[in-house]
N, C-alpha and C positions, 0 to 999 in steps of 0.2 A: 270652468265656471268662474264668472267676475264676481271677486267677493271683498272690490275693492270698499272703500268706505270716503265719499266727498267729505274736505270738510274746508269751511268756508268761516273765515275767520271778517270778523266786522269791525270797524272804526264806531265805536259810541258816539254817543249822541251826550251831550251836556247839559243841563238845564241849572241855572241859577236859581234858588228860591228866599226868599226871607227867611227859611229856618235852618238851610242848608252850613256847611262847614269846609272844611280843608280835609278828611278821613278820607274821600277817594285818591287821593294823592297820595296822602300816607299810608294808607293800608294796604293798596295798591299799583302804587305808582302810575297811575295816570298821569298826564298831561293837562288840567284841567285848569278853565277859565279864572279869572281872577278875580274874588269876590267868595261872597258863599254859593259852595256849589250843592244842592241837596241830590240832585237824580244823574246818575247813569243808566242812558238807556242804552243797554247793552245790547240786544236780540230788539232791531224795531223794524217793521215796517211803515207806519203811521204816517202820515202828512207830516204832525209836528216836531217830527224826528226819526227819518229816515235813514237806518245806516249801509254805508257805503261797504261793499265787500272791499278786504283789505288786501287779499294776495292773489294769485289764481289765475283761470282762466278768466273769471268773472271780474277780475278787478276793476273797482271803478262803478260796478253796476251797484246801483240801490237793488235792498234787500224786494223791495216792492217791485220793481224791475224781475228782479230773479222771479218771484213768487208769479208775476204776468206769464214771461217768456219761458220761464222753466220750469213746467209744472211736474214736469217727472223729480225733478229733484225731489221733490215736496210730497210722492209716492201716488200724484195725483191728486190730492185732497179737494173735495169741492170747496167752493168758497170764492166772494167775488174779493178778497182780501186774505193776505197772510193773518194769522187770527190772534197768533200771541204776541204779548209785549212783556219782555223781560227787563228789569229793572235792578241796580243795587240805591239804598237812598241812603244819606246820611241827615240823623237829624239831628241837627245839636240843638235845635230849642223845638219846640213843639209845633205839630203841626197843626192846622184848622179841624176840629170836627167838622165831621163832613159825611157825606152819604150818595152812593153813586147809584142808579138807575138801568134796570132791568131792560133785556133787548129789546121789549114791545115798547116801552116809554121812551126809549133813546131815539129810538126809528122814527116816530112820530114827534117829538116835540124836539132832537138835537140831528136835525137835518140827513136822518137816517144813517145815523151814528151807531152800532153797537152800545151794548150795556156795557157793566164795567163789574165781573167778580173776579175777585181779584184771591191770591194767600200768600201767606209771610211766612217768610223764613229767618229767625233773629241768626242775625255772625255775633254781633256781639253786643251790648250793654253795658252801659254804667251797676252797678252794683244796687244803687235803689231805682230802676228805672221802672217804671209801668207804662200801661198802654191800655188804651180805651177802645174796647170793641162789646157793642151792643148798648141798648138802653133799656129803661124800666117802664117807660109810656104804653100803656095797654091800646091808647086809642088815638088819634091825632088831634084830639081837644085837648087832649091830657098832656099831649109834648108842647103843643102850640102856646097849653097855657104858662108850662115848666120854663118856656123858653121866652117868653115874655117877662116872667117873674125873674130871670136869670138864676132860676133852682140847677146850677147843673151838676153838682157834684153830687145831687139828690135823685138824679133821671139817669146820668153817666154811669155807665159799668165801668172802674177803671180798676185792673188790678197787674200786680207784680210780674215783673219777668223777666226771663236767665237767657245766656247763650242756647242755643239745640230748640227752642219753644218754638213751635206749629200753631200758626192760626189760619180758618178759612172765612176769608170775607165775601160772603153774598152778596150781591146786589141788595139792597135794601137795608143795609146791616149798617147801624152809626157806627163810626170810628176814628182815632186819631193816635196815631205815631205819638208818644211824645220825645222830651231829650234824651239827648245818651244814647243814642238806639240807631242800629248799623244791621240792616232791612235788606232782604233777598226778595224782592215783589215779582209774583209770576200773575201776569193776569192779562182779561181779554184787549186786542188792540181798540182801546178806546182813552181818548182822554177828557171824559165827561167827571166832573167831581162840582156836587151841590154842595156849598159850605154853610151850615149851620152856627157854627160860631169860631171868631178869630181871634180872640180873648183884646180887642179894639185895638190889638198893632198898628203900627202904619208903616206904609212903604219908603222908599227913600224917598222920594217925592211928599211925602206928608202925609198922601190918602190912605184911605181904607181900602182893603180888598171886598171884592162886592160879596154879599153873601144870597143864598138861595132858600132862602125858609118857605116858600108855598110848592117849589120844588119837591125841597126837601121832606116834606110833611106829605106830599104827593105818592112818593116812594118807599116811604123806611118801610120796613116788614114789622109792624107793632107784636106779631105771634110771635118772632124768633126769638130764642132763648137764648140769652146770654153764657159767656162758658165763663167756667171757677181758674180755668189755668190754660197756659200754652203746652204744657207735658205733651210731649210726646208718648202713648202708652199701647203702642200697637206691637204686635207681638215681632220679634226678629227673625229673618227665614232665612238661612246660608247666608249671613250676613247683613242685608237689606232689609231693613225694613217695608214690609211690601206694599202698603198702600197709604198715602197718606192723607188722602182724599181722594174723591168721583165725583166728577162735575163734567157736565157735557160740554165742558169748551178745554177742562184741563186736569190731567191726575200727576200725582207728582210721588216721587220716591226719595225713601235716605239711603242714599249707598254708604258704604265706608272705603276709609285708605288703611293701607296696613306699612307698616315699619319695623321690617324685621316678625317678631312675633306679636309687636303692638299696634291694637287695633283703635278704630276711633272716628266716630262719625264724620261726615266730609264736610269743614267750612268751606267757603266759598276760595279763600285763598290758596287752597291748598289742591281743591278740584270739587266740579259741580255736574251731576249727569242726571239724565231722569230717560225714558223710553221713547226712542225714534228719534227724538229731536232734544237737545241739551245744552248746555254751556259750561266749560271745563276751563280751569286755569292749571300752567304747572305751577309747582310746587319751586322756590329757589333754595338751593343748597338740600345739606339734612341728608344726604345718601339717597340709595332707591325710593320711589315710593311708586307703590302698587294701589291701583283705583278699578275695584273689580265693580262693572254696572249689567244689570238685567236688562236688555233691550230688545228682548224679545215681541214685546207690543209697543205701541206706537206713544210717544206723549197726549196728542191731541186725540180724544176722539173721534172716529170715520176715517180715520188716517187710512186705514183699509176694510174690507170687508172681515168680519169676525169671524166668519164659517172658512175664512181661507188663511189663517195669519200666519203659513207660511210664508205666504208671498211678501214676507218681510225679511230683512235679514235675525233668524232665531237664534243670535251666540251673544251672549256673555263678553263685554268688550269690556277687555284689560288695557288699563295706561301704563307703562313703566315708565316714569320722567325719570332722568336719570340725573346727578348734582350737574346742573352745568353753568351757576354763576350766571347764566341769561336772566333779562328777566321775564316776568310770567307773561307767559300769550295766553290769550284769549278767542273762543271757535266755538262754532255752533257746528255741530253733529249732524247731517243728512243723511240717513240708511236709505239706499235702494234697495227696491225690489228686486228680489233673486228670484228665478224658476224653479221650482221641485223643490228646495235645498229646506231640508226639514230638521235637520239635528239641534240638536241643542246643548251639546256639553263639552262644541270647540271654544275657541278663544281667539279673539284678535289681537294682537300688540303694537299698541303704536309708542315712538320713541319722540321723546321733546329733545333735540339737538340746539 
């Protein structure tokens, strides 16, 4: 029985922005452009950021290339596009409110583009940081009028938040990063974003960034209820937290590392995995570390048929990075489909050398 496990490690993609910093560099030793960098696209297919498989058989091929020519990797997933874009951002000044647009709106008015729901995962924060997700407008006369009047601290939901905080941004939902804030973004491959307001920055060149107000008033979910906190408060199951959202493009989970007999939810630096499909770093120095992940269903929804989820690989994959002074690699996770193979309480181990 092949119970082997692809895994396909990617060259990021870099993007510059006005609010961006030097933290991918630091925090993770990137390589990165000179200037402020805000987005690592770590996991892309996308046009505007394609990344290049780094080692392998596949070396050289864009991830969009794989996802064309090699659909079995991918467990078959329909789809005329690989569907996620996995992201790390740094923000050290604020980002634009802004609000992005649901898959029927994109298709038709952004050249049959994908929507854009996107959820966050905070690594880490400044100490007083907050972040804007949702608003108070009942109705789009009401934002229209808010934002004309520039009432925004009056219409803005903005509140407090910690290392470990979960938020899920729907299509239609206002929002904005602000400072201080080092962002895990898993969301659909689109890069559609309607900006609503850019507190009148200008660029190095002097201008303004264009903003999207009939867009945007086009789209926001005026019903959606704004949330009190990023808490995490789902219950723990053999260590994992088990769901951290359901959304038909993406569900995601918190695994833990352990050290010795101490345990502790997984940052991005230290390792990242979720079901079927994931992105994991090791860990440098610090002794063993153990990175137990459920991957018994798939990340993406349709990844396979639900009445058969055998036909996935069903074990519990164990990392043991072990100290080696390298530094952290970076890999994206492809389970193939196995025949029969039904159990669930082996393990795999793979070693970071």
């Amino acid at each position: 029985m092949d119970t082997t496990i692809d895994l396909l490690f990617m060259e990021p993609v870099f993007h510059g922005k006005i609010w961006g910093g030097r933290k991918l560099e630091e925090m993770y030793g990137y390589e990165i452009p000179d200037g402020p960098v805000g987005e690592c696209w770590g996991i892309s297919a996308h046009p505007n950021g394609d990344c290049k498989i780094a080692s392998g058989p596949l070396a050289g091929m864009f991830l969009s290339q794989a996802w064309d020519e090699r659909p079995e990797l991918f467990g078959g997933l329909d789809g005329d596009r690989f569907p996620l874009l996995v992201k790390i951002l740094d923000a050290t000044d604020d980002l634009s409110v802004q609000v992005h647009p649901g898959d029927a709106y994109a298709a038709e008015h952004e050249n049959g583009s994908l929507g854009k729901t996107e959820c966050w995962y905070v690594i880490d924060c400044d100490d007083d940081a907050t972040i804007i997700v949702g608003q108070r407008a009942a109705s789009r006369e009401e934002l229209a009028a808010a934002i004309e009047e520039g009432r925004w601290n009056e219409v803005l939901n903005e509140i407090p938040i910690h290392p470990g905080d979960f938020f899920q941004i729907d299509a239609g939902t206002v929002h904005a990063i602000k400072r201080g804030t080092v962002i895990l973004e898993t969301q659909q491959s689109s890069d559609v974003t309607y900006r609503l307001y850019d507190y009148d920055r200008r660029q190095d060149d002097g201008s303004l960034r264009d903003l999207h107000i009939d867009k945007s008033l086009d789209v926001v979910d005026y019903e959606a209820k704004a949330p009190e906190t990023g808490e995490i408060t789902a219950p723990e199951v053999d260590g994992v937290t088990p769901r951290l959202l359901r959304r038909p493009c993406v569900s995601r989970w918190r695994p833990y590392v352990s050290r010795g007999e101490r345990r502790q939810p997984v940052p991005l630096r230290d390792g990242h995995g979720g079901r079927g499909l994931g992105q994991w770093q090791a860990a440098q120095g610090g002794g063993p570390l153990r990175c137990d992940l459920d991957v018994r269903r798939p990340l993406v929804r349709g990844l396979h048929d639900p009445h058969r989820e055998s036909r996935l690989t069903p074990v519990p994959v164990r990392h043991d990075f072990t100290a080696s002074g390298l530094r952290p690699r970076r890999g994206v996770f492809v389970y193939r489909r196995m025949r029969g193979y039904t159990r669930t309480n082996d393990s795999l181990t793979l070693r970071s050398r």
